[in-house]
C-alpha positions in Angstrom: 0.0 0.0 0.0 2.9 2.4 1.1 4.5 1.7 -2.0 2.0 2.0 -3.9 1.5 5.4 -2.9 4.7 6.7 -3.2 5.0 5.3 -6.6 1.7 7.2 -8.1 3.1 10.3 -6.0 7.0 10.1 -8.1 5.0 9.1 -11.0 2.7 12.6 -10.7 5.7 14.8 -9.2 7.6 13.5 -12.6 5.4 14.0 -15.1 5.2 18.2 -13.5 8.4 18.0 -13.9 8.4 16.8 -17.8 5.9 19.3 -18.4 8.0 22.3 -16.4 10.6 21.2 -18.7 8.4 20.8 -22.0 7.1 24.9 -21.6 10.7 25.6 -20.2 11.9 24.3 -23.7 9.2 25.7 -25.3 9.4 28.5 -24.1 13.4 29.1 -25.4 12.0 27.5 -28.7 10.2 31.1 -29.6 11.8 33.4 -28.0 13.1 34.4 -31.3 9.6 35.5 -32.2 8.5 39.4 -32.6 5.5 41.2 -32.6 4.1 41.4 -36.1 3.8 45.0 -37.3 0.7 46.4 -39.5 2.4 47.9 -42.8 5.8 45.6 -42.6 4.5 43.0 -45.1 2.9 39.6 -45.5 3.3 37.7 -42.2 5.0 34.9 -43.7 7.9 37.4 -44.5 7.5 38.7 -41.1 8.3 35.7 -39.7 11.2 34.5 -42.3 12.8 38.2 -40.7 12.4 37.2 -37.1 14.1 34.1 -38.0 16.8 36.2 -40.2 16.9 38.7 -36.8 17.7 36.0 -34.5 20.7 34.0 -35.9 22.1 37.7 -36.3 21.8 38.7 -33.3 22.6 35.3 -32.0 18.7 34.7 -30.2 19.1 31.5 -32.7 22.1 29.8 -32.6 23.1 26.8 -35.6 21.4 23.5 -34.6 18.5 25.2 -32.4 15.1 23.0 -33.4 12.0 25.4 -34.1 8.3 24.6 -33.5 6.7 22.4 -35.6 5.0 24.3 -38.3 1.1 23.6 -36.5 2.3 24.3 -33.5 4.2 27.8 -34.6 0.8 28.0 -36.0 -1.0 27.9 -33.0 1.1 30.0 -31.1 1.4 32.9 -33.5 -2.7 32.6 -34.0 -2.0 32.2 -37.8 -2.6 29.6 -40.2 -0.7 26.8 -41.3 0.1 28.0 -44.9 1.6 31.1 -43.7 4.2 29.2 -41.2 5.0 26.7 -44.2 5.5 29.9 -46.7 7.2 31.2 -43.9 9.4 28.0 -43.1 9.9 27.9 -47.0 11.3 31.5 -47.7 13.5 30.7 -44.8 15.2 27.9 -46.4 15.2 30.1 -49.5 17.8 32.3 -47.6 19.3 29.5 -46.3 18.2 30.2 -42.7 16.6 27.0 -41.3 17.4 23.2 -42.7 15.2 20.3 -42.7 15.9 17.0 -40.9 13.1 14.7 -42.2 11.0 13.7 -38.9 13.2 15.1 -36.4 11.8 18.4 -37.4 12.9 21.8 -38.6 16.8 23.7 -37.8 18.7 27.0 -37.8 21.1 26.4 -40.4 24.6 27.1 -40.1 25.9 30.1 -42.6 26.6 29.0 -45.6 29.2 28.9 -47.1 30.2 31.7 -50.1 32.2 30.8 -52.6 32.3 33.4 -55.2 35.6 35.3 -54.9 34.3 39.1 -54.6 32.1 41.2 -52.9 30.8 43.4 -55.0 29.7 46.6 -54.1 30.7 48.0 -57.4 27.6 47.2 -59.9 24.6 50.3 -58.9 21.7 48.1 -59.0 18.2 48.2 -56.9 18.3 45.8 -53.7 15.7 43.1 -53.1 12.7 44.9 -51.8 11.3 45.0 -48.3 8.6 43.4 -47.2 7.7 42.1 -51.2 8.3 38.3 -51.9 9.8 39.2 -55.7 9.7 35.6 -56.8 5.8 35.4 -56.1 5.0 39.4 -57.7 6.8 37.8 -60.7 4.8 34.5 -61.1 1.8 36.5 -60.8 2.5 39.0 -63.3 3.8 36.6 -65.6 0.6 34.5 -64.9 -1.8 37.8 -65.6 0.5 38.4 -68.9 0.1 34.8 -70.6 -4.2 35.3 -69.8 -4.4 38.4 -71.1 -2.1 38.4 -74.3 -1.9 35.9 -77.0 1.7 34.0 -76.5 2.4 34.1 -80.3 2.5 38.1 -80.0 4.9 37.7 -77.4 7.6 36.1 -79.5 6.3 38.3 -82.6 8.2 41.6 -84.2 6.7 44.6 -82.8 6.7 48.1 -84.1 9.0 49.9 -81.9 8.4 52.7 -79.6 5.4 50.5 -77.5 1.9 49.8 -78.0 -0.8 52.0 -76.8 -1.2 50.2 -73.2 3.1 50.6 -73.1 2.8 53.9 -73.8 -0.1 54.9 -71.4 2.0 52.2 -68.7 4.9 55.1 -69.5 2.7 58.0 -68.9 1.4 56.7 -65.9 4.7 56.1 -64.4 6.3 59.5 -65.4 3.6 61.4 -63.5 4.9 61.7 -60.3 8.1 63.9 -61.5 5.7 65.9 -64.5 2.6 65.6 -64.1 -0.2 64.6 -66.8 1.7 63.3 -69.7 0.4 63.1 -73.0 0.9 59.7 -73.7 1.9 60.0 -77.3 4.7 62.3 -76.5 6.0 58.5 -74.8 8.8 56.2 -76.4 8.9 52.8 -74.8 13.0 51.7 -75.1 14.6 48.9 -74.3 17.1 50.3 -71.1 18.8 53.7 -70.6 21.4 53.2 -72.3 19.8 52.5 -76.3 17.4 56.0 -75.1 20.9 57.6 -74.3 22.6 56.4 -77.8 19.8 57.0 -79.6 19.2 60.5 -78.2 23.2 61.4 -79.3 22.3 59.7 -83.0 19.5 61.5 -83.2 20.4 65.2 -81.9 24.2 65.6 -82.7 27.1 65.3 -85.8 29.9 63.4 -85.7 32.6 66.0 -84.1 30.2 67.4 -81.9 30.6 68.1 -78.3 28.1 67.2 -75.4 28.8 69.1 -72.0 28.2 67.6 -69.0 29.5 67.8 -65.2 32.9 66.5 -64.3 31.4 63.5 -62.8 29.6 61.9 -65.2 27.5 58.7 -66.1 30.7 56.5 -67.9 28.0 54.7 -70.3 27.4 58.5 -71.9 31.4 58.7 -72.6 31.4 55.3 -73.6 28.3 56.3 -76.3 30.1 59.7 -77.7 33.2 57.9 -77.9 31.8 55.3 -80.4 29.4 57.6 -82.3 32.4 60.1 -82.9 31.2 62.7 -80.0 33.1 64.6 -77.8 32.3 65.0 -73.8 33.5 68.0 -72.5 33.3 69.2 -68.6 31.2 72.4 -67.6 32.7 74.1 -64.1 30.6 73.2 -61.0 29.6 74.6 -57.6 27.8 72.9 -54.4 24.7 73.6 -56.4 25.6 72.0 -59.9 26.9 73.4 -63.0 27.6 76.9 -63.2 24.9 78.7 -65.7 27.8 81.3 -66.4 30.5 79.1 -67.3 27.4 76.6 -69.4 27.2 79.4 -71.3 30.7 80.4 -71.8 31.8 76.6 -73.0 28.4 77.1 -75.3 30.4 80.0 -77.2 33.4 78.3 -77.4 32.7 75.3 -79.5 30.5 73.4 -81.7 27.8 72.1 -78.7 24.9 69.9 -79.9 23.9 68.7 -76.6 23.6 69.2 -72.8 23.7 66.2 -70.6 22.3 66.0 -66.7 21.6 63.7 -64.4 20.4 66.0 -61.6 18.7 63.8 -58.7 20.9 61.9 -56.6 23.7 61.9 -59.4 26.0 59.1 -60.2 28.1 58.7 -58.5 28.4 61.8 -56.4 24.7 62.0 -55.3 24.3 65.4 -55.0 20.7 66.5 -56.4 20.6 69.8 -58.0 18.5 72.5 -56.4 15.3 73.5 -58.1 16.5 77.5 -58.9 19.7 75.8 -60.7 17.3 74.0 -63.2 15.6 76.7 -63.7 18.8 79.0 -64.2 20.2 76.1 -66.6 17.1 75.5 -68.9 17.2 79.2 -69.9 21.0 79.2 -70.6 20.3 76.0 -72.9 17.6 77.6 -74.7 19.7 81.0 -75.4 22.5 78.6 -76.8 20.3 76.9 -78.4 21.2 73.5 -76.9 19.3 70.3 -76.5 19.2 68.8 -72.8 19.6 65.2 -72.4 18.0 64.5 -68.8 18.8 61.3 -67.6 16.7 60.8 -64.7 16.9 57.0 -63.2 16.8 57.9 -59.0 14.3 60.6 -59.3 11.9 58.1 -57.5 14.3 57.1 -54.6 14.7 60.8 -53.7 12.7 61.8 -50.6 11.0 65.4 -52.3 13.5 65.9 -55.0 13.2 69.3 -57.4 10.7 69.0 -60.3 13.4 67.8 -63.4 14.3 70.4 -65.8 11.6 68.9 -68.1 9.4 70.9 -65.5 10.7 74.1 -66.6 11.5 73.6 -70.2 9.6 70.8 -71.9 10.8 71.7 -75.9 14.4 71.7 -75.0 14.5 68.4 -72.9 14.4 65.2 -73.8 13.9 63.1 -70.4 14.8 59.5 -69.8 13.2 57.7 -67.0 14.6 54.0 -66.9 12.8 51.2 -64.5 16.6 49.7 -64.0 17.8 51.8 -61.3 14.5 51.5 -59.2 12.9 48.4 -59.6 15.0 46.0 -61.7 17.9 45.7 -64.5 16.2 42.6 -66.0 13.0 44.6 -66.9 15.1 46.6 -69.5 12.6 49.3 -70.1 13.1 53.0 -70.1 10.6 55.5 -71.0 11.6 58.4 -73.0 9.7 61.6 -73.1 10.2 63.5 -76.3 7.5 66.8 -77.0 8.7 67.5 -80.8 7.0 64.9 -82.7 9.6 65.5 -85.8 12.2 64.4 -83.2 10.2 62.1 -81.9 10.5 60.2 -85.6 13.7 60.7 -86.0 15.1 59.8 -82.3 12.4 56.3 -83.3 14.3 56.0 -86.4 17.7 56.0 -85.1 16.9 53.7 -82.0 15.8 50.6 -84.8 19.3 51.1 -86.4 20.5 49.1 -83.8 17.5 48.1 -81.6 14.5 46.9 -83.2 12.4 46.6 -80.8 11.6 46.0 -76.9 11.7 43.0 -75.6 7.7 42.2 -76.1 7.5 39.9 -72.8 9.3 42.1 -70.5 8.2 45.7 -71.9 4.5 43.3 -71.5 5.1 42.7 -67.7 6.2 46.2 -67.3 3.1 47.7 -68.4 1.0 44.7 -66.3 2.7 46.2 -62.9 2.4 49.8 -64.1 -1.3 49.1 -64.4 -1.8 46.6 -61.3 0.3 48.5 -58.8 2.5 46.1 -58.7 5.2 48.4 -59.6 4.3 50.8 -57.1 4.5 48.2 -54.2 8.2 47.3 -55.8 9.3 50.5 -55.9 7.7 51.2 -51.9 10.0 48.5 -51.2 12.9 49.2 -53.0 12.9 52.6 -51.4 12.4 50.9 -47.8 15.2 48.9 -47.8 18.0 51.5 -49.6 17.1 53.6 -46.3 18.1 50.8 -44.4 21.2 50.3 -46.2 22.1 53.8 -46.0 21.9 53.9 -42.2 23.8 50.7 -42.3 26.5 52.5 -44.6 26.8 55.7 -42.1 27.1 53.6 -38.8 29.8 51.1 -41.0 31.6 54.1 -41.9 31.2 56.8 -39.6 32.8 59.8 -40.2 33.7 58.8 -43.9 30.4 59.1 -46.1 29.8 62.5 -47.4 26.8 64.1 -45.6 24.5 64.6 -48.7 24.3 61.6 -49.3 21.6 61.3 -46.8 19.0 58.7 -46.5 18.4 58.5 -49.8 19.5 56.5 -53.3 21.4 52.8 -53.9 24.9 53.7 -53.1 27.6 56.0 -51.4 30.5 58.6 -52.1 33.3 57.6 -50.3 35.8 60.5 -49.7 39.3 58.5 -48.8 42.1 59.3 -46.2 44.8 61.2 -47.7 47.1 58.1 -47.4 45.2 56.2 -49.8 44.5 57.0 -53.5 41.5 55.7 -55.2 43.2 53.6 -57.8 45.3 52.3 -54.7 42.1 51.5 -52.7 40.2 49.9 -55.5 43.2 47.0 -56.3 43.8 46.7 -52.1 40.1 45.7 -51.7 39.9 43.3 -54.9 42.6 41.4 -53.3 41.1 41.4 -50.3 37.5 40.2 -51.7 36.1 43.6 -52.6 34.9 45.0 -55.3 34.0 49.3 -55.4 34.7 51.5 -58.2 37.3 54.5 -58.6 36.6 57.9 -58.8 38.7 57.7 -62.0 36.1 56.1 -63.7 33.6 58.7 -64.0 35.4 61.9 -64.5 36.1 63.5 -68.1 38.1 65.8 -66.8 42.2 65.0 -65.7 42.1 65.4 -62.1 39.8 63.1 -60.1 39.0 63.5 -57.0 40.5 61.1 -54.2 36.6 59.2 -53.9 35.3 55.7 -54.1 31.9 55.0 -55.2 30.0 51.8 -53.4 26.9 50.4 -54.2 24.5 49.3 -51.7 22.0 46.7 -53.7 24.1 44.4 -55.5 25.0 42.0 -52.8 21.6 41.0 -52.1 22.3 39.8 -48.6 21.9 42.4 -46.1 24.5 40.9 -43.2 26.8 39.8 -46.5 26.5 43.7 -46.9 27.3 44.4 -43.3 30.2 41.9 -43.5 32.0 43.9 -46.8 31.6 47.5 -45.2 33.3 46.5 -42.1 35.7 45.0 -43.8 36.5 47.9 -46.4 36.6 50.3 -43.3 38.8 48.0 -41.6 41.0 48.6 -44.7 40.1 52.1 -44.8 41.9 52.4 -41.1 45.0 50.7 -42.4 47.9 52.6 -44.3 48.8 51.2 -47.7 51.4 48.3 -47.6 54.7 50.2 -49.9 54.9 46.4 -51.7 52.6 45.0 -53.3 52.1 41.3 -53.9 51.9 39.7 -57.2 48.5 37.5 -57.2 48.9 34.2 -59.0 
């Protein structure tokens, strides 16, 4: 009888104790969790963050077992699909690891294997809160119902169809306003717009003006079309309407080129009585304005562009590339004169025929659903984060204008390092960032770096290169340097 009591009281005083232990474990098994938050995004990205959070911040260590997916379920008070899209995208990132029946892991990092980092290619970063994989199923999805696949892999006229064009319209309003939607050329990038515009507006021999820092794909253009790029004298605000106006007496100019909001590379954006001041010197010269305009959009209340204040005289380029993604390759060109609009159509299929019809098509579906709007929100989101990352990396070294805004950095160097220097130390170290001496026409450089902030697509990957290029940033320059075989 004794025995049997004590038995049945061990047997109860054990099984508390397994359950103590069970919530204990529990317990530690979420604490990784946050709060979800109203506007940050589907919850099953949500939760694929706190994961990301907590092996960061080391709340989830390599090996740690999560809930299983009904019971995460439970516990968050969501459903079961959004814990398995949410265990899915995890594995995506290669943040958790299946084990079969034994459940679900935090995975150890992986292991990278491509030889640089590069923060030298000026490309959009993946956007916040916007599963990119699923936006582009869908619009591909809402493409193939809507439009017969043989037009897809058909010739097209170029310039866009009436939907691209009115997709074009749509998207320039924010920076001008209501656009007449056949003033709109749909292109196939920037960079055709750009060559085309040159063809199209300027003679062999002729000289473009621009800044002293300066887009490299517009030298790259002049120099094979026979076109000369010449450097106009700045100040803090921009180029100097005095000396525009000077270089415009001096020499054959056919064309004026810009990029004025959150320029590449230095991202400084030009102030809205400079564009004013430099549209009226262009039109006394009589000088076309090229206004190549791809970060307008990731400016927090930029100036209205110079097409604003002088719509005849510019020709404005708005490009999907710098904003949303490279891969879309559409630009949209605003042109007023419909004679040059012709002629700039006419020069753009000697070497272009057409856009590419399923892209330029997926374009105009986002345009028209909003999915490009919720892209670009995002887009915008996370380039704030990784600006703030960029100041606290490098404090003290990123030049203050650069603000919160745009996809990459200015980088003035110590005096004990040259650009060129800087640039071949952090290859050999794993880094890729581009010299100063890439973008100026003019033979004095300044001692600057440009790094770009979206093309490592990994935000601790880009935590991990900017600590490291500061760390190199502290050191002095070895005197030898060491062949690489």
């Amino acid at each position: 009888m004794f025995d049997a009591y004590w038995w049945e009281e061990k047997s109860i005083h054990l099984n508390k104790m397994s359950q103590s232990k069970s919530i204990q474990d529990e317990s530690q098994a979420i604490a990784w969790i946050g709060q979800f938050a109203q506007h940050a995004g589907p919850r099953y990205l949500q939760i694929a963050d706190f994961v990301e959070r907590a092996l960061a911040d080391g709340r989830l260590k390599p090996g740690d077992r999560l809930p299983p997916q009904r019971r995460l379920a439970q516990l968050l008070n969501v459903d079961l699909t959004t814990v398995t899209r949410a265990y899915d995208e995890a594995r995506r990132r290669n943040l958790l690891e299946g084990r079969g029946a034994r459940g679900t892991y935090a995975a150890a990092p992986k292991v990278e294997l491509a030889q640089l980092l590069d923060l030298s290619m000026n490309i959009p970063p993946p956007p916040a809160g916007v599963d990119f994989d699923d936006l582009l199923k869908q619009g591909l999805a809402q493409v193939l119902l809507r439009t017969d696949s043989g037009l897809l892999m058909n010739y097209h006229l170029g310039g866009g169809s009436q939907a691209d064009r009115a997709a074009g319209a749509a998207w320039l309003a924010p920076m001008l306003g209501r656009v007449d939607e056949g003033q709109v050329v749909v292109c196939p990038g920037a960079q055709s717009a750009l060559a085309a515009l040159i063809l199209t507006l300027s003679r062999p021999g002729d000289t473009i003006l621009a800044e002293p820092a300066v887009y490299p794909g517009l030298r790259t253009a002049a120099a094979q079309l026979g076109r000369r790029v010449v450097a106009v004298e700045v100040d803090a605000a921009g180029m100097l309407p005095d000396a525009l106006e000077k270089a415009c007496g001096k020499q054959r100019v056919a064309l004026l080129y810009l990029n004025p909001t959150l320029q590449n590379p230095t991202m400084h954006t030009m102030p809205a009585a400079r564009r004013r001041e430099i549209a009226r010197v262009a039109a006394r010269c009589g000088v076309q304005i090229i206004e190549d305009d791809p970060y307008w959009l990731l400016a927090d209340a930029p100036p209205p562009p110079l097409a604003h204040y002088a719509p005849r005289q510019v020709n404005y380029i708005s490009t999907l590339s710098k904003c949303l993604a490279p891969g879309l390759r559409t630009a949209f060109v605003l042109l007023s004169d419909p004679q040059r609009r012709e002629a700039f159509m006419a020069a753009l299929r000697s070497f272009v025929l057409m856009s590419t019809p399923l892209t330029t098509a997926l374009t105009t579906q986002w345009i028209h659903d909003g999915s490009a709007q919720r892209l670009l929100a995002g887009v915008k989101e996370e380039a704030r984060k990784r600006q703030v990352m960029a100041h606290q990396l490098l404090a003290g070294r990123v030049e203050a204008q650069a603000g919160a805004d745009g996809i990459h950095v200015w980088l003035p160097l110590p005096a004990y390092w040259t650009a060129h220097e800087l640039a071949q130390a952090a290859q050999a170290e794993g880094l890729a960032v581009t010299s100063s001496e890439a973008f100026y026409a003019g033979p004095r450089p300044p001692n600057v770096i440009r790094i770009s902030l979206g093309s490592i697509r990994d935000s601790h990957r880009l935590a991990a290169a900017l600590r490291k290029l500061s760390q190199l940033l502290a050191r002095k320059p070895s005197s030898r340097h060491q062949a690489l075989v």
